[in-house]
C-alpha positions as CSV (number, residue, x, y, z in Angstrom):
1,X,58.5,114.4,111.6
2,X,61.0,115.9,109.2
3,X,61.1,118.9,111.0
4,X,62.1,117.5,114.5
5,X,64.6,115.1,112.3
6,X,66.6,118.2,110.9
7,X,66.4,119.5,114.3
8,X,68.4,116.8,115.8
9,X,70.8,116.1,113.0
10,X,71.6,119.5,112.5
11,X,72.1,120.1,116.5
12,X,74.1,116.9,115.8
13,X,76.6,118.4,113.7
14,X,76.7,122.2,115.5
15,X,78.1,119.8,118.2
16,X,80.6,117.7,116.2
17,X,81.7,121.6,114.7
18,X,82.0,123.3,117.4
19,X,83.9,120.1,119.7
20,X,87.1,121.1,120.8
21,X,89.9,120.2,117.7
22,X,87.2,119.8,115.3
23,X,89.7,121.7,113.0
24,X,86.4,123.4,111.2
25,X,85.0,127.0,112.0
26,X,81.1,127.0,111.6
27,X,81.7,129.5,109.1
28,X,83.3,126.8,107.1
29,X,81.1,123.8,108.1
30,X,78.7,126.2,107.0
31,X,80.0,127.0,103.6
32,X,80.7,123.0,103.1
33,X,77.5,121.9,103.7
34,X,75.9,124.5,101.9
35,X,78.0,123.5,98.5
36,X,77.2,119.9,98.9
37,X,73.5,120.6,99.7
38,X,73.2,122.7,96.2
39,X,75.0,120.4,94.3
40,X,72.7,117.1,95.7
41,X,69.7,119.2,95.5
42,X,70.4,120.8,92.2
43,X,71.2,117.8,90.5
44,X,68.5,115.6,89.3
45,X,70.9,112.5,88.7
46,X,72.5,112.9,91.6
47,X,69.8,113.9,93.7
48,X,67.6,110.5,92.1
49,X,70.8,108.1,93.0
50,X,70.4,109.1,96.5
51,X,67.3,109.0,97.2
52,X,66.5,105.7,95.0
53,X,65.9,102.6,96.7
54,X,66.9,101.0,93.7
55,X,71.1,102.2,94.3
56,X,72.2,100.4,96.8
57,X,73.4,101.7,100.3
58,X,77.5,101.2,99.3
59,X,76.9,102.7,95.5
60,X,75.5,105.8,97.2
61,X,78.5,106.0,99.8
62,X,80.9,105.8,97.1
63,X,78.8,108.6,95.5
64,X,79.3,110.8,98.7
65,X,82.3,109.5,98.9
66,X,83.7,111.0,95.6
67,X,81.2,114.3,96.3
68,X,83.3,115.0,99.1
69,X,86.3,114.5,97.4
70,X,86.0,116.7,95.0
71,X,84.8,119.5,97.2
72,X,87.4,119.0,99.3
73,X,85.5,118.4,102.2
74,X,86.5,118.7,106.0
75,X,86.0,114.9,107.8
76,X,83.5,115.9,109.7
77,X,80.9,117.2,106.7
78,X,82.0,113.8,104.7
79,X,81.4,112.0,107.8
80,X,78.3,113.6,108.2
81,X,77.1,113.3,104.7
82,X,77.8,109.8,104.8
83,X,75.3,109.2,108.0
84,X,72.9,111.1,106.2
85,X,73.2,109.2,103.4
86,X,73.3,105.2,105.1
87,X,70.4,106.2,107.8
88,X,68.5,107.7,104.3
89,X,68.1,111.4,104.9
90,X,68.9,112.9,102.2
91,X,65.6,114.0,101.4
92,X,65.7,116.0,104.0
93,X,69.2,117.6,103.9
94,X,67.6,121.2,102.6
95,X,66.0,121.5,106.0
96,X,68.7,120.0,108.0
97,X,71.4,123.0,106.7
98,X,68.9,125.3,107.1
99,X,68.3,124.1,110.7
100,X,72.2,123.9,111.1
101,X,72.9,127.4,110.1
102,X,69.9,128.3,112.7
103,X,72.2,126.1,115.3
104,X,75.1,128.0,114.7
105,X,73.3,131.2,115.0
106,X,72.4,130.3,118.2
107,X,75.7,129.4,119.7
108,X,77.2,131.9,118.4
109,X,74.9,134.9,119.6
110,X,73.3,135.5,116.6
111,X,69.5,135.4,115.4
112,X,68.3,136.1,112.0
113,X,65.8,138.8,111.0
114,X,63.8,139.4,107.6
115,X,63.3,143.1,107.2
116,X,61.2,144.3,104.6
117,X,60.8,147.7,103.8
118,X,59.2,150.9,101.3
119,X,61.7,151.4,99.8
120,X,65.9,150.2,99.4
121,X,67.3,151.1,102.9
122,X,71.3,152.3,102.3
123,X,73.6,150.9,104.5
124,X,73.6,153.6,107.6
125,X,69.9,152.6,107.6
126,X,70.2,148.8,107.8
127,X,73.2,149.3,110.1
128,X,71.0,151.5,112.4
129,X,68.3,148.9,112.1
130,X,70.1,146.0,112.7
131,X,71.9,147.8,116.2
132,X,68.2,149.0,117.3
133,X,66.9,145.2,117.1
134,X,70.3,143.7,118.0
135,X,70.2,145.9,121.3
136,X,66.3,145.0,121.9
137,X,67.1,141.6,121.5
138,X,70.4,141.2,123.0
139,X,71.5,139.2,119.9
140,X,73.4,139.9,116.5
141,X,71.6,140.4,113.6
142,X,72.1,138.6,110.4
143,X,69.4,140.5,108.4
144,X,68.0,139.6,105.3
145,X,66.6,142.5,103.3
146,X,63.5,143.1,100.8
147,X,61.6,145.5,99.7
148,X,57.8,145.8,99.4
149,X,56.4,149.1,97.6
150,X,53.1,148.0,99.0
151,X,54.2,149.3,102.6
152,X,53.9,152.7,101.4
153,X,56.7,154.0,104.2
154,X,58.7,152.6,107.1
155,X,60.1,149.1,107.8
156,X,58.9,145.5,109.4
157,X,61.2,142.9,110.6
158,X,60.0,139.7,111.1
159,X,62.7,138.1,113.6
160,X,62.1,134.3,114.9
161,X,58.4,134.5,115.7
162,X,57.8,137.8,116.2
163,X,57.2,140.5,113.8
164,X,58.0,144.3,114.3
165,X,56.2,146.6,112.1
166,X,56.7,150.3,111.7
167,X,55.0,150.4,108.6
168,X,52.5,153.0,107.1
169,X,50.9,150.8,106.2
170,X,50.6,149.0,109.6
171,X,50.0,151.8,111.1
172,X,46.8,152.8,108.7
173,X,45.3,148.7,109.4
174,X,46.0,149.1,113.1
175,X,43.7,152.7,112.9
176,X,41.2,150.9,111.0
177,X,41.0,147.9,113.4
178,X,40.7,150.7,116.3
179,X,37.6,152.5,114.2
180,X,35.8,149.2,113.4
181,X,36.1,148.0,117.2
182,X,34.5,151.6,117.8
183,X,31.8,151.4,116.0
């Protein structure tokens, strides 16, 4: 349930940000919701007044009210935060800017990729990674980047469902799949 609830709020707002005069970049809607997502998350009082049915619906307006004050926040993320808050979603605001950021991926052209790899990659090496997927996706990459000794060489990329591995260690399980089918 949760997850098909973040869907729709968060396709909600991509289409509130990216409406004609919205006066917000998704960049910045971004960045907004992201700060007021860390700071309600992050903060056990604040995060327990919102989610409490004990404080009632206009205390925790006033609460989001004054949040979005003091971040300085465009009308259309107080607005937002404030129908989160009165139709009592807040415990589910993590999801919701992660499924907005995935949105605004989206719109913009853009998919995100997890790339793992032996050993730290410089930067020619993730640029040239993130053209050869970008080009076999048609999309931009926004990469995230780890490393895992336990791949002994090479690199995977896990990008939406799908997972590209040109690991040695890949390589090595797929060989030993290929002799135990054999035998």
């Amino acid at each position: 349930m949760t997850d098909a609830l973040s869907k729709h709020y968060a396709r909600a707002l991509a289409n509130a940000v990216f409406a004609p005069n919205s006066g917000l970049s998704p960049e910045q809607a971004l960045k907004q919701l992201s700060e007021a997502e860390a700071l309600i998350v992050g903060s056990k009082e604040l995060g327990i007044a919102l989610l409490s049915p004990a404080v009632n619906r206009g205390r925790k307006i006033a609460i989001v009210s004054k949040l979005a004050d003091d971040l300085g926040l465009n009308r259309i993320i107080r607005n937002f935060l404030l129908l989160v808050v009165t139709h009592r979603r807040v415990h589910a605001l993590k999801a919701i800017r992660q499924d907005f950021e995935t949105a605004i991926d989206e719109k913009l052209g853009w998919i995100g990729a997890d790339i793992t790899s032996a050993t730290e990659l410089s930067p020619a090496q993730r640029e040239e990674i993130e053209r050869a997927l970008g080009t076999k996706l048609g999309k931009f990459i926004r990469a995230r980047y780890k490393v895992d000794p336990q791949l002994l060489a090479g690199v995977r990329a896990n990008v939406a469902s799908k997972q590209y591995d040109a690991t040695l260690k890949g390589k090595l399980e797929g060989l030993r799949r290929q002799l135990q089918a054999g035998l």
